[in-house]
C-alpha positions in Angstrom: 73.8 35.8 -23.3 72.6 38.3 -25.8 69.3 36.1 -26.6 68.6 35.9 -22.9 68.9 40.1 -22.7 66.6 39.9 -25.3 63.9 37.9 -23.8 64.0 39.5 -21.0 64.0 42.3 -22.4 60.5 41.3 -24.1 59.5 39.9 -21.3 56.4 42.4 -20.2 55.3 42.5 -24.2 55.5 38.5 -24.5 53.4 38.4 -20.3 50.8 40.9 -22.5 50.5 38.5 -25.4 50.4 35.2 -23.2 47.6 36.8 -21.5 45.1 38.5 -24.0 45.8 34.6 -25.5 44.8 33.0 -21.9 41.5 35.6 -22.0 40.6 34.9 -25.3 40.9 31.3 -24.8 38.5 31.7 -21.9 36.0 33.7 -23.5 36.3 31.8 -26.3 35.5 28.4 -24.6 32.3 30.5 -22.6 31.0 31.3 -25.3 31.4 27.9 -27.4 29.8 26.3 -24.3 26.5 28.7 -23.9 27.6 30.3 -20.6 29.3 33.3 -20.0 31.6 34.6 -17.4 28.9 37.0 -16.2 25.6 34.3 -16.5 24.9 30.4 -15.7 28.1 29.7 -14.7 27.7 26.0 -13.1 23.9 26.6 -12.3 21.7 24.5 -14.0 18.6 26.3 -12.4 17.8 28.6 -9.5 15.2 28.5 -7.1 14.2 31.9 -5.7 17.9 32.4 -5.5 18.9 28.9 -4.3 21.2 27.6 -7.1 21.1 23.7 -8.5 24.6 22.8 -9.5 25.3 21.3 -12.7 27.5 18.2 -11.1 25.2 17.4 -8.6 22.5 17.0 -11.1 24.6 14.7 -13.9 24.9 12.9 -10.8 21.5 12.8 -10.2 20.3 12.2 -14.0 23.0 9.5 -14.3 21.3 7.4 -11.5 18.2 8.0 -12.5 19.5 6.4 -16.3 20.6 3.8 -14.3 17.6 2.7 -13.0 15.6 3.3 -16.0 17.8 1.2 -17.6 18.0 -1.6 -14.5 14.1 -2.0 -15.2 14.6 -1.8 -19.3 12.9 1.5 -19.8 14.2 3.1 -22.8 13.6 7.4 -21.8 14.3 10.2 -23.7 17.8 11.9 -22.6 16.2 15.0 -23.0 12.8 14.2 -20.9 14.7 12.0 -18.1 17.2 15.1 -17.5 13.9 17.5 -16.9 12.2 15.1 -14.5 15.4 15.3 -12.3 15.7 18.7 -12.4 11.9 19.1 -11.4 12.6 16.7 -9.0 15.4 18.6 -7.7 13.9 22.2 -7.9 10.9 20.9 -5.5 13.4 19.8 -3.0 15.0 23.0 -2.8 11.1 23.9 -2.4 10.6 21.6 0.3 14.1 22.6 1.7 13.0 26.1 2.2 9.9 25.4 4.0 11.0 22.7 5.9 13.8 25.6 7.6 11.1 28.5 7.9 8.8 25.7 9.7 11.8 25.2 11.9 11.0 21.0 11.7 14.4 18.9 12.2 14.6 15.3 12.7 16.7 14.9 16.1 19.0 12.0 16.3 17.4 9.5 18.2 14.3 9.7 15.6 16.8 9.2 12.8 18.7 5.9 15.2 15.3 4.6 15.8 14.5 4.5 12.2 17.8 3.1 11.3 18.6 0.4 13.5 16.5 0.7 16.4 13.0 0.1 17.4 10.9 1.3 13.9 13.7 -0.2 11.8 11.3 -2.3 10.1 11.2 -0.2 6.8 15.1 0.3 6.4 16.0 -3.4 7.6 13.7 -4.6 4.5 15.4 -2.5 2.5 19.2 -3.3 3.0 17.6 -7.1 2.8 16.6 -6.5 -0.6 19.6 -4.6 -1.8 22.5 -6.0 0.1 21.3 -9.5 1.3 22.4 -8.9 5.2 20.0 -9.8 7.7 18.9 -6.3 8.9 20.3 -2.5 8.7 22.4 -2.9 11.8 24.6 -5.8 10.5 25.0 -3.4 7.2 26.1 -0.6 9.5 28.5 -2.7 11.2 29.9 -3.9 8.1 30.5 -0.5 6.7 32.2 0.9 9.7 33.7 -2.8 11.5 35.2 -3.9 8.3 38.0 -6.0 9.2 35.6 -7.7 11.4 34.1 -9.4 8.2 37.6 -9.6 6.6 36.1 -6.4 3.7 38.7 -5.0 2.0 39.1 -1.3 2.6 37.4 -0.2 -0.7 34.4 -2.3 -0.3 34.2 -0.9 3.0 34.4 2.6 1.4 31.4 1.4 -1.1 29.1 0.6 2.0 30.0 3.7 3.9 28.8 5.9 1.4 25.8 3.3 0.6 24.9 3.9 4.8 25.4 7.8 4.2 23.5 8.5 1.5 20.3 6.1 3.1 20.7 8.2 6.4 20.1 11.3 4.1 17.3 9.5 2.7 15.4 8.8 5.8 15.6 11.7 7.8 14.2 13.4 4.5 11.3 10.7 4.4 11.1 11.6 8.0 10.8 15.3 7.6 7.9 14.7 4.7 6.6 12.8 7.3 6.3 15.9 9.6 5.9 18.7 7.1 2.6 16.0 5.5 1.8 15.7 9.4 1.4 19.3 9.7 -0.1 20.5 6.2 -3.3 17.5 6.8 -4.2 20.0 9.8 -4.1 22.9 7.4 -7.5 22.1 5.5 -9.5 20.2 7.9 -13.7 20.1 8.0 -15.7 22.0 11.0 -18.7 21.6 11.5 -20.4 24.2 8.7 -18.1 22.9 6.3 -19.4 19.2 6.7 -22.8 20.5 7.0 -22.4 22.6 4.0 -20.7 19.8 2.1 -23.9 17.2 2.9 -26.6 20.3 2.0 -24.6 20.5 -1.4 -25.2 16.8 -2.1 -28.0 15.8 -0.1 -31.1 17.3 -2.3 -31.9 16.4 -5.7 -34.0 18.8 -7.8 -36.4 17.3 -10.7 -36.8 19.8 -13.4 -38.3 20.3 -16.6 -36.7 22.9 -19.1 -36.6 24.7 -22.6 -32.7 25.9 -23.9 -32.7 27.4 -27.2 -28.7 26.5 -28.4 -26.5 29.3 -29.1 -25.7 27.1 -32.1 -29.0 27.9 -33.7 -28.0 31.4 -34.5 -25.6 32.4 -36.9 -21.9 33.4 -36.2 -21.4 36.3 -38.8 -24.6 38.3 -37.3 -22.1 38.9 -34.2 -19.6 40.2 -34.9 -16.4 40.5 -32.4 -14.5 43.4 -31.8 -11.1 43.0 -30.5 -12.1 45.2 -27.7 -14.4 42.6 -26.6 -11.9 39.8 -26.3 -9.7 42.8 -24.4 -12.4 43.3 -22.1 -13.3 39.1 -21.4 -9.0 39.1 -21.5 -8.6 41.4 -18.6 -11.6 40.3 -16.5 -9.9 37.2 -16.0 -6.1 37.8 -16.9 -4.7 35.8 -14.2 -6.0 32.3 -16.2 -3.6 33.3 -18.8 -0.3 34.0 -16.0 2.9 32.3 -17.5 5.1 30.3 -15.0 8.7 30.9 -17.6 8.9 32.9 -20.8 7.1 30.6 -23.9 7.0 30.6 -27.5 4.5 29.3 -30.3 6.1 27.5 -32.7 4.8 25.3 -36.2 7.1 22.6 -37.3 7.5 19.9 -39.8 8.2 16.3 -38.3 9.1 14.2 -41.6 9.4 10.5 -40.3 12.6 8.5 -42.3 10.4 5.5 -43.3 11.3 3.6 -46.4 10.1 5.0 -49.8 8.1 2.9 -52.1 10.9 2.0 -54.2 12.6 0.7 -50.9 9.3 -1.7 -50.5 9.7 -3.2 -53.3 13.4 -3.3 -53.0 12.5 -5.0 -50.0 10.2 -7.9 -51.6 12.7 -8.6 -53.8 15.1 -9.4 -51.0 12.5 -11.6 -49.3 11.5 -12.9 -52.2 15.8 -13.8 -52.8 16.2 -15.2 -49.3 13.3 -17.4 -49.6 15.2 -18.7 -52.5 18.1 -19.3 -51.2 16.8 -20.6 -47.8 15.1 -23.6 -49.8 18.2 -24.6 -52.2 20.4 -24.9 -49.3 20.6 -26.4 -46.0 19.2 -25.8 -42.6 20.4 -21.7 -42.6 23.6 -21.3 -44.6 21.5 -19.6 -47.8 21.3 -16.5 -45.8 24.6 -16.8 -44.4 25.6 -13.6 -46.7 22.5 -11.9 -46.2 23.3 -9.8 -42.6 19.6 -7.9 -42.8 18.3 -11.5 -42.3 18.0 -13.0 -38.2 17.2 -16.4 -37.9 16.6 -18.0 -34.7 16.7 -22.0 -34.6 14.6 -23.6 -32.0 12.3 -26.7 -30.9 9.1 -26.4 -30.5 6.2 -28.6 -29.8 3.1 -29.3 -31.8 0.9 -27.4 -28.8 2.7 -24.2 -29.4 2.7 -24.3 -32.8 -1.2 -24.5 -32.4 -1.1 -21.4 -30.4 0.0 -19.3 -33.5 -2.8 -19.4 -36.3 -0.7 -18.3 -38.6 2.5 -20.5 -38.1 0.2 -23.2 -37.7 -0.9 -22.4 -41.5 2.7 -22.6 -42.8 3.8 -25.3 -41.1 0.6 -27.6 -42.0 2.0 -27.3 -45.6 5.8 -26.7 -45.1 7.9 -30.1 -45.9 11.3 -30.3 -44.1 13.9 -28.7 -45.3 11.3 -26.0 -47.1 10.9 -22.3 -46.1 7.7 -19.8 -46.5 6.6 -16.6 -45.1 4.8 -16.6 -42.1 3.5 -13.1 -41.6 4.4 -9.7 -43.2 3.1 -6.8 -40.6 3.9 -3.5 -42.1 7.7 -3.3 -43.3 8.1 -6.5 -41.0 8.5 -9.7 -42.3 8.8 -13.4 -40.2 9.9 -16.1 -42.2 9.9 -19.9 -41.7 11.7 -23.1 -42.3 10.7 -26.3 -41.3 14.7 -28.0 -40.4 13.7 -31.0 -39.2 10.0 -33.1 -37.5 10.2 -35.7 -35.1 8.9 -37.4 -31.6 11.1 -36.6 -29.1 10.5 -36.5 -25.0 9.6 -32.2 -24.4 9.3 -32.4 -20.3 10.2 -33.6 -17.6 10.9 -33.2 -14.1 13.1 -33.7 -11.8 14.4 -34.0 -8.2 17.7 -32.8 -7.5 20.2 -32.4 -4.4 23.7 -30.5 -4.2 26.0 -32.5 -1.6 29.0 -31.5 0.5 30.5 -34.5 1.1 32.8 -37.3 0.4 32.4 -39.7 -2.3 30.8 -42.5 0.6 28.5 -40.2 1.8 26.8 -39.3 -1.8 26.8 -42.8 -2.3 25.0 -43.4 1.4 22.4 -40.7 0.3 21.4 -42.1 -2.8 21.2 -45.3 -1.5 19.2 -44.3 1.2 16.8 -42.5 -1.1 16.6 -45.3 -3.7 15.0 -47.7 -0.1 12.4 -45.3 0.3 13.7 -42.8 2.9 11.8 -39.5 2.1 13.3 -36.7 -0.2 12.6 -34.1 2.3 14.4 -36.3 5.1 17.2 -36.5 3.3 17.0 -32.9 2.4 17.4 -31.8 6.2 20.6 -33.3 6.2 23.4 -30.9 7.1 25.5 -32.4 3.9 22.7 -31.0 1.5 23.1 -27.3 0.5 20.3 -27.3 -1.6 17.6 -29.4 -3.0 14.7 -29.0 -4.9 12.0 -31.6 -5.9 9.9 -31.6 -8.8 11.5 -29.2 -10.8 9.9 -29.1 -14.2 13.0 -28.6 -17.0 11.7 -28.6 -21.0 14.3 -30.8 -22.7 13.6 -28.5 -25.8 15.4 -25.3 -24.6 19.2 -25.0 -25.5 20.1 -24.3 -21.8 18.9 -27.5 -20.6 21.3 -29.3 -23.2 23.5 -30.7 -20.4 20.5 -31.7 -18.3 19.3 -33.4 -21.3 22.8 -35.2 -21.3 23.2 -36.2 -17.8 19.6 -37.7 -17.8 19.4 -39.2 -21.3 19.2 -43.6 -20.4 18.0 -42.8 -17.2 14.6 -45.2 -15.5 12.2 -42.9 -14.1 11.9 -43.3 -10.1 15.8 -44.2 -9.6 18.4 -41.8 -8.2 21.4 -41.6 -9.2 24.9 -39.2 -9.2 26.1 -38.3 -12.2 29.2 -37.0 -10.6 32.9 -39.1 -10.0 33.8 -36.5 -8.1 36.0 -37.3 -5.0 34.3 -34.8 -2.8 30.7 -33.3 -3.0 28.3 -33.8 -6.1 25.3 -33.7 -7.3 21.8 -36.4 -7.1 19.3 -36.4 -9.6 16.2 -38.6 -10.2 13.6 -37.8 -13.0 10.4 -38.1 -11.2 8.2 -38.1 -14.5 8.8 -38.2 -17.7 6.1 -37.2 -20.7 5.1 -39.5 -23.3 6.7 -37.9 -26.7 4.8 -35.7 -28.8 5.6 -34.4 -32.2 8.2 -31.8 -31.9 9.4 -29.1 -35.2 12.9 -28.1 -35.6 12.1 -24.4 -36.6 14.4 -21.3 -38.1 12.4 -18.3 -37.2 13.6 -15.4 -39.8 13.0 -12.0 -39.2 13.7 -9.1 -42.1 12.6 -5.2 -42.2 12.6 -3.0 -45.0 14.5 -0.3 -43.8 14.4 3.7 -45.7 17.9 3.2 -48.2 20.3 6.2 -48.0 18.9 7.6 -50.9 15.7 7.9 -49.6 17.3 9.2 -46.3 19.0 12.0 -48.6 16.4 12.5 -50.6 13.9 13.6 -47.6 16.6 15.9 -45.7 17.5 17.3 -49.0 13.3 18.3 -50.0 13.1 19.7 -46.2 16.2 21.9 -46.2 15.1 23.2 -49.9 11.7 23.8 -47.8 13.0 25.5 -45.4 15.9 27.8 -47.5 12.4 28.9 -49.7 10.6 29.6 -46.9 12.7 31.5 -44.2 10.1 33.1 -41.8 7.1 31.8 -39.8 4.7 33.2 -41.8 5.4 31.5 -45.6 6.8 28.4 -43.3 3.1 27.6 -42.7 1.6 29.3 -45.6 3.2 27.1 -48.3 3.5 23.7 -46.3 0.1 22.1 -47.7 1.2 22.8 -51.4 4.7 21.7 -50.7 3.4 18.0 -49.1 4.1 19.1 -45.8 1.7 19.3 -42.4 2.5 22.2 -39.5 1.9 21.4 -36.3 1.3 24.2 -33.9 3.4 23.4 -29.9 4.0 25.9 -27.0 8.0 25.8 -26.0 9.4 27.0 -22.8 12.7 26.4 -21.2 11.2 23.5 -18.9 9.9 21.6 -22.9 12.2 18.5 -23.4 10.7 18.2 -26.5 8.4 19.5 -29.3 5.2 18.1 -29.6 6.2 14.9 -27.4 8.6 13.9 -30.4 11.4 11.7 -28.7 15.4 13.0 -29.5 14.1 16.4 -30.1 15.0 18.9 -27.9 18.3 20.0 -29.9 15.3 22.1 -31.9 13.9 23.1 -28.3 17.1 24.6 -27.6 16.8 26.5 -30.8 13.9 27.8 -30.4 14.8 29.0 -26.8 17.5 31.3 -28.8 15.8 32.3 -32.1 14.0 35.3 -32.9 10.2 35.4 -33.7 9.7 34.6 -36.9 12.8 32.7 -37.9 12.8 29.4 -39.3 15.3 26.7 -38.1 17.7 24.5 -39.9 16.9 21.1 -40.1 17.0 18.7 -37.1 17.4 14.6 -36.7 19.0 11.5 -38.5 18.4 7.8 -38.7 19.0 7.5 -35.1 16.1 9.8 -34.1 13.5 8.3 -36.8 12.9 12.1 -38.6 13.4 15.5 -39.9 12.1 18.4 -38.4 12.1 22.0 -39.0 10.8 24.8 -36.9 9.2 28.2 -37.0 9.0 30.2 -34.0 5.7 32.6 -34.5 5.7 34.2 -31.0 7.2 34.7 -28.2 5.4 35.4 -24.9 7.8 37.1 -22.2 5.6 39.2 -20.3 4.2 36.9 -17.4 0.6 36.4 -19.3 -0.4 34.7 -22.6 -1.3 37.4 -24.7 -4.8 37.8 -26.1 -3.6 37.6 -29.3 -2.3 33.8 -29.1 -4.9 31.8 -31.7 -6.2 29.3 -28.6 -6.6 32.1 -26.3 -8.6 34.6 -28.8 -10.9 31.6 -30.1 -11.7 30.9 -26.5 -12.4 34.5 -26.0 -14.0 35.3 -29.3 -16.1 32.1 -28.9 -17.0 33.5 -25.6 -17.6 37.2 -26.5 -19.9 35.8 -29.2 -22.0 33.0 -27.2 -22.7 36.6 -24.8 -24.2 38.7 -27.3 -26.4 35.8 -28.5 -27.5 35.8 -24.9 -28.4 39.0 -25.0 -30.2 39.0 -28.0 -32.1 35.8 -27.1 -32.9 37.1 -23.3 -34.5 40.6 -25.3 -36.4 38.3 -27.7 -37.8 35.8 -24.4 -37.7 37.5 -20.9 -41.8 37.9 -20.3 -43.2 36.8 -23.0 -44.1 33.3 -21.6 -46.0 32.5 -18.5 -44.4 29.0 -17.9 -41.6 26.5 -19.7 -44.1 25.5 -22.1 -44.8 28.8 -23.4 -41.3 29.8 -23.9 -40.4 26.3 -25.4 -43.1 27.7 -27.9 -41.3 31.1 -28.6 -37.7 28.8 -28.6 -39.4 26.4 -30.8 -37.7 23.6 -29.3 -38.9 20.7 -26.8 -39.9 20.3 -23.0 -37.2 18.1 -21.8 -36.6 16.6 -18.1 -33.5 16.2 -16.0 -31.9 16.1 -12.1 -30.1 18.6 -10.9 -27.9 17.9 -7.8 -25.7 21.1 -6.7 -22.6 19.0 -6.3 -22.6 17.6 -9.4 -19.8 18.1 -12.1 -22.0 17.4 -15.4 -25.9 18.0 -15.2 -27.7 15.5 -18.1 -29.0 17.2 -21.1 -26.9 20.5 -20.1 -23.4 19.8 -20.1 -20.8 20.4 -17.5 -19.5 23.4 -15.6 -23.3 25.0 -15.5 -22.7 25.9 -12.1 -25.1 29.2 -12.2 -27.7 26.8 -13.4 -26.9 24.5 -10.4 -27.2 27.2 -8.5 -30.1 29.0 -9.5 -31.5 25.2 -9.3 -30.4 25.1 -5.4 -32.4 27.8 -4.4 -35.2 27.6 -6.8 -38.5 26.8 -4.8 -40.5 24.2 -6.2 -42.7 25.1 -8.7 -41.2 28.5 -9.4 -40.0 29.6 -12.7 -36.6 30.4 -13.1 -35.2 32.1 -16.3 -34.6 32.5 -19.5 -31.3 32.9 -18.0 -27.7 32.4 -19.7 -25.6 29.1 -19.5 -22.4 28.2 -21.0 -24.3 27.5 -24.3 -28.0 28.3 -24.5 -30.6 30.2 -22.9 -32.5 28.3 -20.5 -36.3 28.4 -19.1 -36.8 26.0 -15.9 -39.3 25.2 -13.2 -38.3 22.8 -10.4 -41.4 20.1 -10.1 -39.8 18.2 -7.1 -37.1 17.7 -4.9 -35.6 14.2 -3.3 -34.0 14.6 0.2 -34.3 11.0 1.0 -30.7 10.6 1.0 -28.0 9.2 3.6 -28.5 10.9 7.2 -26.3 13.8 7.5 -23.3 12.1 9.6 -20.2 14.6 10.7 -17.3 12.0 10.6 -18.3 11.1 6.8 -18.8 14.6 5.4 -15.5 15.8 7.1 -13.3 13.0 5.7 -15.1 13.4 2.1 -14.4 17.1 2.4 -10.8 16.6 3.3 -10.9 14.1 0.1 -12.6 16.8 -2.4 -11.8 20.3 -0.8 -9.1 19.8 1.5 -5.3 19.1 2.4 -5.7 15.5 0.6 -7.0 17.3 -2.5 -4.3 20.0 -2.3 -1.5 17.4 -1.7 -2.0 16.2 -5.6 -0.6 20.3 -6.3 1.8 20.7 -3.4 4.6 21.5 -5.4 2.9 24.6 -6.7 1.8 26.1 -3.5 5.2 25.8 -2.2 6.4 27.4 -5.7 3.8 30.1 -5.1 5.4 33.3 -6.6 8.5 32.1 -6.1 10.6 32.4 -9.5 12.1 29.6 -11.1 14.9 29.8 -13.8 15.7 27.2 -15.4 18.9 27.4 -17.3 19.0 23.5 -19.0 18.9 24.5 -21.9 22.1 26.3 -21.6 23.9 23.0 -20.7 22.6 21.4 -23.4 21.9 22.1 -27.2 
């Protein structure tokens, strides 16, 4: 009793200690996982505040792996789990502007789509998938089981099967609506047809003279960094960021074997080959697991097919092995087991029978005096039959066929069955004439990178990156060390650096580290390399900053190309009275070309010149236009003639090819940004996932 009064006693102290143990448990485990009470929680992203829920997605991602997998695609984890969730964050797009628009899809649309009168789509579905006759026998199996003797859980399987396809259509049916209504957004009148034609209809011949910014020398123009500010600025919103990015450098060392391994790895060819000739068929690489061999037959035709078999077995006695081919660290070997004439085809006519033991015997007999196979056929005691069916005696699976048929004359049937009920009736229609046929073992050996070299590599990129511990020195020192940086852009949406597969623990890294800091290593055997990563800036601020390398050599490039303009318009403008002249002052060649306004590349220019195009477009012929600045020269040009002798202007063609090129069947390719809009995304997968 006294121990009792003592625990109660303690009973608030012990309700205190339980409790700040419960808390720290739970904070703990938050933390540990990457979320926080206060943060992600369960959402995986958001959607201009609609939430995508962590479950429902590794629902999502694990169909998706099941279907990858059902058509033997091998995806990486990492880049399959971002196509769902893009997937899924344009739905909740789509979602949104499918309820401001007000469109629903009422429930006769969605019966008649099911199981009524436009059912075609959905009954060729369920035919495909579930083998019943059309969608409204698969709705009365799901919901009338007993009817079709299911057992409750099947039942249960179909129901949510029927469920989850209603969902499906009435959101096909919506798209079909919302698509309905977005081709009317963009659609041609008159001027825009007209305009489209005038923009395409006239071809201008010119002559010309471009002196190439390329002819002058860089270091004579210099570039202030208020220049690229200035070129920055004026068009800022190229540069707008759609999630917080960083720059990173990294070091991808590939796990291949060294060159010690290789010639480990001859020697072990070199062994089996050995061992393959002083013993029979394959037992002298019985002890050798890195060796496959595969025994087969094959005929002398296919053995022609392959030059280089061909060559090994032309000199290969039986019971010898060679190699065949060594393709990198690859190597196929060969061994000749046996060479002999044997049958390699035939084929057959064949009939499955439900019936007694008198009625086989009726069939076949009736067959044998000349009644047709496909009269027979048609009889209700055949279930199936097929005639002329081509089986190669040489493949392993046809090993009982070769059994049943082996003695047999060509043209009789017979049933190889002495069963009392049902069986089988065969007849070998045609049998080859044998041809020379090569018991082969097919062996197959790579060299694969030994543990030491494996340890050796990790161990020379971890010194790496312990000697070099920020961005800076990470890239510096790479050359000298036998390394090669690659420069990548990382955001939260990035399943990978640099497209390498099995990398995105080092995304999720770089998502958390500071700039300048220099990852630990990442990746094993299973992933194929090393890498380590540097994280040289970080761009939060909605823009690329001028001061990213691409962006300021585009802009310095840029700022550069306009004061050689300049210079080369003050040295030009006026002194020449037509293109020859100026060609003179250029000191370059009269050349010739077309100019059509509508045109993405002009010949001899390059592309994008559109304020030469358009200069061209309203250039009267004859007149001189220029010198005037394109993307890369100075340019003198004098329009000598114009072709208008093209198509007749035509409203229906101009307003469907400007639906095509300008509208809402050119803006459907980028539909999932205009919904996005400014809408803000955050994406929280990395999170989830290290």
């Amino acid at each position: 009793m006294a121990t009792l009064e003592k625990i109660r006693s303690k009973s608030a102290l012990l309700l205190i200690i339980v409790g700040a143990g419960l808390l720290a448990f739970i904070i703990g485990d938050f933390f540990t996982s990457g979320r926080t009470i206060f943060g992600t929680g369960t959402t995986i992203a958001k959607v201009d505040g609609n939430k995508i829920d962590i479950q429902e997605f590794q629902r999502r991602v694990q169909d998706a792996s099941q279907q990858a997998q059902a058509q033997n695609q091998r995806m990486d984890n990492a880049v399959l789990q971002q196509q769902v969730l893009n997937a899924m964050i344009a739905e909740k797009l789509f979602d949104q502007e499918i309820k401001d628009l007000g469109l629903t899809v009422t429930d006769q649309e969605l019966t008649d789509m099911m199981v009524g009168k436009n059912s075609q789509y959905v009954d060729r579905m369920v035919q495909q998938q579930l083998g019943v006759p059309d969608a409204k026998t698969a709705h009365d199996m799901a919901f009338n089981p007993t009817k079709y003797g299911m057992q409750q859980a099947q039942a249960q399987q179909l129901q949510a099967y029927w469920i989850d396809l209603e969902n499906n259509v009435e959101r096909m049916l919506l798209q079909q609506k919302f698509q309905n209504l977005f081709a009317g957004t963009l659609v041609a009148n008159e001027l825009d047809a007209k305009a489209l034609y005038d923009d395409n209809a006239a071809t201008a011949h010119i002559i010309y003279a471009k002196k190439d910014f390329s002819s002058l020398k860089d270091d004579d123009f210099e570039v202030s960094d208020s220049d690229i500010n200035a070129l920055y600025n004026k068009d800022k919103n190229r540069y707008a960021l759609d999630e917080p990015t960083r720059t990173v450098s990294y070091i991808a060392v590939n796990i291949v074997p060294s060159e010690a391994d290789v010639l480990a790895g001859q020697k072990k060819v070199e062994d089996a080959l050995l061992a393959l000739n002083n013993n029979p068929e394959l037992q002298g690489i019985a002890t050798m697991p890195e060796f496959v061999g595969d025994r087969n037959k094959i005929t002398q035709s296919d053995v022609d097919k392959q030059a280089r078999l061909k060559a090994a077995l032309d000199s290969l006695s039986v019971g010898r092995a060679t190699l065949v081919s060594k393709n990198g660290n690859d190597y196929t070997l060969a061994k000749l087991i046996g060479k002999d004439q044997e049958v390699a085809q035939v084929k057959i006519d064949f009939l499955a029978v439900q019936g007694s033991r008198a009625q086989v015997d009726s069939l076949v007999g009736q067959l044998n005096a000349g009644v047709s196979f496909d009269s027979v056929s048609a009889s209700p005691l055949v279930a199936q039959a097929q005639k002329d069916m081509e089986v190669s005696l040489l493949d392993a699976n046809a090993a009982s066929v070769k059994e049943l048929i082996d003695g047999r004359a060509t043209g009789i049937y017979f049933t190889p069955d002495t069963l009392a009920e049902g069986g089988r009736i065969m007849r070998v229609s045609q049998r080859e004439a044998p041809v020379t046929v090569y018991d082969l073992a097919t062996i197959t050996f790579t060299t694969e990178p030994s543990n030491a070299t494996i340890n050796e590599l990790d161990a020379a990129l971890r010194k790496y990156v312990d000697d070099n511990k920020d961005s800076k020195t990470f890239a510096e020192n790479a050359q000298e060390a036998g390394y090669t940086t690659f420069p990548a852009t990382v955001s939260a949406s990035s399943p990978t650096i640099g497209n390498l597969n099995d990398s995105h623990a080092a995304v999720a890294w770089v998502m958390d580290a500071k700039k300048g800091q220099v990852s630990p290593v990442f990746g094993d055997v299973q992933t194929g390399r090393f890498i380590a990563v540097a994280v040289n800036d970080i761009y939060d601020g909605g823009y690329v900053p001028a001061r990213d390398a691409q962006v300021h050599t585009i802009l310095a490039a840029q700022a550069r190309n306009d004061k050689k303009a300049a210079k080369l318009l003050a040295d030009y403008d006026g002194k020449a009275k037509d293109v020859a002249g100026y060609a003179q002052l250029m000191n370059v060649s009269v050349d010739t070309t077309t100019v059509n306004f509508g045109q993405y590349m002009v010949p001899g220019l390059g592309m994008s010149e559109s304020a030469v195009q358009g200069k061209v477009a309203n250039a009267q012929k004859g007149a001189l236009v220029g010198p005037m600045q394109a993307n890369n020269s100075v340019i003198v040009l004098q329009v000598t003639d114009i072709d208008n002798e093209g198509r007749p202007y035509d409203f229906q063609e101009n307003s469907i090819r400007y639906n095509q090129q300008r509208g809402a069947s050119r803006m459907m390719n980028s539909l999932d940004r205009i919904l996005l809009g400014n809408k803000k995304v955050s994406n929280n997968i990395n999170k989830f996932y290290k």
